[in-house]
Each structure stands twice: as C-alpha cells, then as structure tokens.
C-alpha positions, 0 to 999 in steps of 0.5 A, a space after each residue: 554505492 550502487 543499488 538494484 531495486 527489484 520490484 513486482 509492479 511498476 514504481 510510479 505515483 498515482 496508480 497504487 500505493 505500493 507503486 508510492 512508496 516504491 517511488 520515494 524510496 527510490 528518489 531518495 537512495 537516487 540522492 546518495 547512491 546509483 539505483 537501477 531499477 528493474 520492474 515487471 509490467 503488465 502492459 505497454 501502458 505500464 512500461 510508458 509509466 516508467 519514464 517518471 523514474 528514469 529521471 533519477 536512476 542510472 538505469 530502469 528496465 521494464 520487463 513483461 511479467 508472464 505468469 506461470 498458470 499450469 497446475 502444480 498439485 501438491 507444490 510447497 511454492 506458493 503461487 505468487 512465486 510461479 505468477 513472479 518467476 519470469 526466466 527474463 528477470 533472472 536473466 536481467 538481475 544476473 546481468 545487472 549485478 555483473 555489469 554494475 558492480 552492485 552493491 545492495 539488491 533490494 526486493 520490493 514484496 515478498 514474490 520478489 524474493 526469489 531475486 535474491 542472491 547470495 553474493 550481494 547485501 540483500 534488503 527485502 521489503 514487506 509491504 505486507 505480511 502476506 502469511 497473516 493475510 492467508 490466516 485471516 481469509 482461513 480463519 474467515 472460510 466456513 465451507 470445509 472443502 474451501 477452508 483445507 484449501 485456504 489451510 494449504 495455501 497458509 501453510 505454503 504461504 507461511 513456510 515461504 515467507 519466514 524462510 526468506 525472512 530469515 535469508 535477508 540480510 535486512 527486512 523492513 516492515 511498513 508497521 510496528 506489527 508485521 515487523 513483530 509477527 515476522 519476528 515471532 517466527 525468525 527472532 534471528 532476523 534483522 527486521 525493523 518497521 519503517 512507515 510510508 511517508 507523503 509529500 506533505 507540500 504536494 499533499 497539503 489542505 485545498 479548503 474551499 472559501 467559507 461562502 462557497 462550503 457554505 453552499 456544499 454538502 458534505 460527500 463520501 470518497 472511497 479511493 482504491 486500486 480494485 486490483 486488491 482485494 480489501 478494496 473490492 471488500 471496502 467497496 461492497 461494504 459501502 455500496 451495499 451497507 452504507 449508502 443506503 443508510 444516507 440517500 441524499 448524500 453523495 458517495 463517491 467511489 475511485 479506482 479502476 477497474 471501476 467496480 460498477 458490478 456492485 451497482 448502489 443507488 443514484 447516490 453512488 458514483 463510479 469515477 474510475 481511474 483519477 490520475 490526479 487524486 489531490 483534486 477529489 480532497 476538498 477540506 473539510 466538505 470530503 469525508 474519506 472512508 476506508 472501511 478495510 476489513 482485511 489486509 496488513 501493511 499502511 495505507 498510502 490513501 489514508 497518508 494522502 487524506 490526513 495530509 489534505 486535512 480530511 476527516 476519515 473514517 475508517 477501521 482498526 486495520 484501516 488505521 494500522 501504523 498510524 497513532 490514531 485515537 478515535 474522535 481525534 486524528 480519525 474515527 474508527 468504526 467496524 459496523 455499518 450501525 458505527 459507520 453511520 454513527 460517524 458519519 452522521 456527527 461529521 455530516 452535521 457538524 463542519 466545525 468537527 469535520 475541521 478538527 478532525 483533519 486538522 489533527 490528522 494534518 498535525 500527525 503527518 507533519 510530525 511524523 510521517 514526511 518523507 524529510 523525516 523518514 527518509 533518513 532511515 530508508 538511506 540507514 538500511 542500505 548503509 548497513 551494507 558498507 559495515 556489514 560487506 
C-alpha cells in the first residue's frame, strides 16, 4: 500500500523525541509499504535534516511553516491550529493523495489533524493528549483573570481534540492512559496504546573499565529539548531546588536552546545541543533525572537511558507508560527533599547504581525494541486494506 505521513516537526533522530518516534515509524512502514512524507520545517537547517529519511521513503518534501499570529477573539479553533494551517501544505496533502494513489494518511500530533481527508483511511497519532494538558496548567493557575483564560483555552483545546478523536478511522495513544482518557470522551472511537520503541543495539550500555569508574564520581544529566515547556520546568526545578543541595557534584544540563538564563552554581553546566546523546551515558557513573512535572505521552530520553543501562530518577508523570516500581527499574520522586533522598543512596552506592540500570535494561529488552513494537504500528495500517 501506499502511505502519506503527515507530520508538525521534522522526523529526524537527535533532535527531539517525537522527531524519534516519527522516524522508526516511518522506517518500519518504509519495510512493507511506499511512505511519502511531507513535513513542516522551521529552518534551512530543518529542511537539511530531512535527508536522513529520503533514504527510505518514495518521496519527502519539506515545507516552511508560517504560523498565523493575528488575533482571533472569541475563536473555538485553538491556536496550534492557525500556528500549523499553511495554504502549502493543503496544497501538497491535495496533490500527494492525487499523484500517488494514496491509501493511508497518517497525522503526526494533534494540529496536524486539520489534514485529514474524507476519501482516505485516516490514522491520527497523539503523542500527547494536549486537552489534559490545558486542564493541568488551569487547574495549577491561582491568578483569576490568567485562570478564565487557561479555562477558554481547555475548552477550545478539548472541543478540538475529541471531535477529530472521533473523525479518525485510527487513533493511536503512546500510553495506556491518554488512550483511556480519549476513550472516556469518544467510547466510538477506535483508540489503542502503542509505546515508543529504542534501538536497543544503538542504545546498549558503555560501562567504563572498573579501574577507571573507580576513579570517577558519580554526575547528574538532565536531557531536553527546551522548546517544550515540561523541560524548562524540570530544568529550574534542578537548578534552583537540587543542585544546591549537592555543591560537589556535577549536574550536567543538555538541550538547546540552552536554558543559561536559570543560571545555578559552578556545579551546573550548559552543554547545549549534543548531536550525538549515547556519549553523555556512562554506566553506572551517569544518573539521568527527569524531574517532569507535567506533560503526558512517553518520554524518548528515558527509553534511551534505561536501554544504556543508567539509573534514573524521575516522577509519577516522568515514569508514564513504563512498568516502573520505585527502587527497581527507577526511582521515583516528587519533592526536592525525595530527590535528594534518591539521589544521595545512588550516589553512594555503585552497586545500586548497577541494579537499578540493569533493571531498566532487562524492562526495554522485553518490552520496548522497536522488533517488538513494530508489528503493531505495520497493524494499524493493515487495517485500512480490511476496512476500505
């Protein structure tokens, strides 16, 4: 068959987590099927980036995205639709479904969904379920004018969201949970979880020689595109409510653009953008914490640090999608005072930093390689051949 795969950000490796997912999704359609894709870019840069899948796909096509920024008062359309609604890519998704005989459109992220069409199989994946999102931050506002706004914006946002829920022919989740919330407001709709996979043979552990970790200290890594705002969020929390709490040791903060604004002591460092993240990983020295605070979907940075084998700390919606018992594959904390808790047992014990990533390895092996997974993204596009 032949698939579109309509997408809000490039889908490129090391640059974000989404871009990941994007990427493996397409490679393994690419195996069975024809994929074109067409993209929205932000940059030359961007479009450069998109070389990686023209590799594997009949056709890619970048297109520069040019948001929509005038006012429009009183509007049940939220933003992200105006900010995603170029005139280009109607014009390209028309053309593409025409000169391709298309038989599958698939829309990466809920602004995308204004792509659909109604003479096509349609797939609409959520990589997170933004109305849950817009009810955390309304839920969290204290200032009365700044909470009736974050109140409209839920309403427009969730208003949006299950109506093109429901227009879906597919809908497919990254956890068990957004796929039961959408549920709970369109049970008509065919919704189903699948995870975000790793390369578990790209990822795999790099354990420095006993003599030489012997001689290291152990050092905190935080990984984020600071784009999003739940990294922002994670960041200041561990600049400014951690590592105070430990001045000898290094944390370590990756991501662009880098948030040097939060400043921190001598202890903190701003690496920036890392192009290559497997070599920040460094069993079982590396501590990878991912203080998240909000946000829903599954992280791709935790994937990549469970599967080098890392101990992590991170919190209840850090650990979303992932079978975690605290003190096993991972532990959780919530507080600066149970951050520290965590921290200072892994600290001073390698042994603990050695069980703990080794658990977290054993969990990605046996669930969450893209072997395993990739039979149920090849299922959903299947489905088109049965239903159509």
């Amino acid at each position: 068959m032949n698939v579109l795969v309509v997408t809000a950000y490039p889908p490129v490796l090391h640059r974000h987590g989404g871009g990941v997912r994007m990427y493996h999704n397409i490679r393994i359609l690419s195996e069975k099927h024809g994929v074109h894709v067409l993209s929205f870019v932000g940059s030359d840069e961007e479009q450069d980036m998109l070389a990686s899948v023209r590799r594997i796909c009949e056709s890619v096509r970048g297109i520069r995205r040019i948001p929509d920024f005038r006012p429009h008062w009183l509007s049940t359309t939220p933003f992200m639709v105006r900010e995603f609604s170029t005139p280009e890519m109607h014009r390209e998704v028309d053309g593409t479904l025409r000169a391709n005989k298309i038989d599958v459109l698939q829309c990466e992220y809920l602004q995308m969904a204004q792509f659909r069409r109604d003479c096509v199989f349609s797939v609409l994946t959520a990589h997170e379920a933004q109305s849950k999102n817009a009810h955390a931050a309304f839920e969290g506002e204290t200032d009365p004018v700044e909470k009736l706004r974050l109140f409209y914006r839920w309403m427009q946002i969730l208003r949006y969201e299950v109506a093109q829920v429901r227009k879906f022919d597919r809908v497919v989740t990254m956890t068990k949970d957004d796929a039961e919330y959408f549920i709970s407001y369109a049970p008509e709709a065919n919704v189903r979880a699948i995870p975000i996979g790793v390369d578990s043979e790209e990822f795999r552990p790099e354990t420095l020689p006993a003599a030489e970790a012997a001689k290291c200290s152990a050092s905190i890594l935080f990984v984020g595109n600071f784009l999003h705002t739940p990294n922002v969020e994670a960041a200041e929390f561990l600049v400014r409510h951690v590592a105070p709490r430990f001045p000898d040791v290094r944390f370590v903060i990756v991501g662009s653009p880098a948030p040097q604004a939060l400043g921190g002591g001598s202890n903190v460092e701003y690496s920036g953008y890392v192009p290559e993240t497997r070599s920040l990983y460094r069993s079982p020295q590396t501590i990878f914490v991912a203080p998240l605070f909000s946000g829903t979907g599954q992280r791709v940075k935790l994937l990549e640090a469970f599967a080098m084998a890392c101990p992590v700390v991170t919190t209840k919606i850090g650990a979303m999608g992932f079978p975690i018992q605290s003190g096993e594959q991972a532990f959780l904390a919530e507080t600066p005072v149970e951050y520290e808790r965590a921290l200072r047992r892994l600290i001073a014990d390698s042994e603990l930093r050695r069980r703990v990533g080794q658990s977290a390895r054993r969990m990605i092996l046996e669930r969450f390689t893209w072997n395993r997974i990739g039979g149920e993204l090849l299922d959903v596009v299947a489905e088109a051949a049965v239903s159509h």
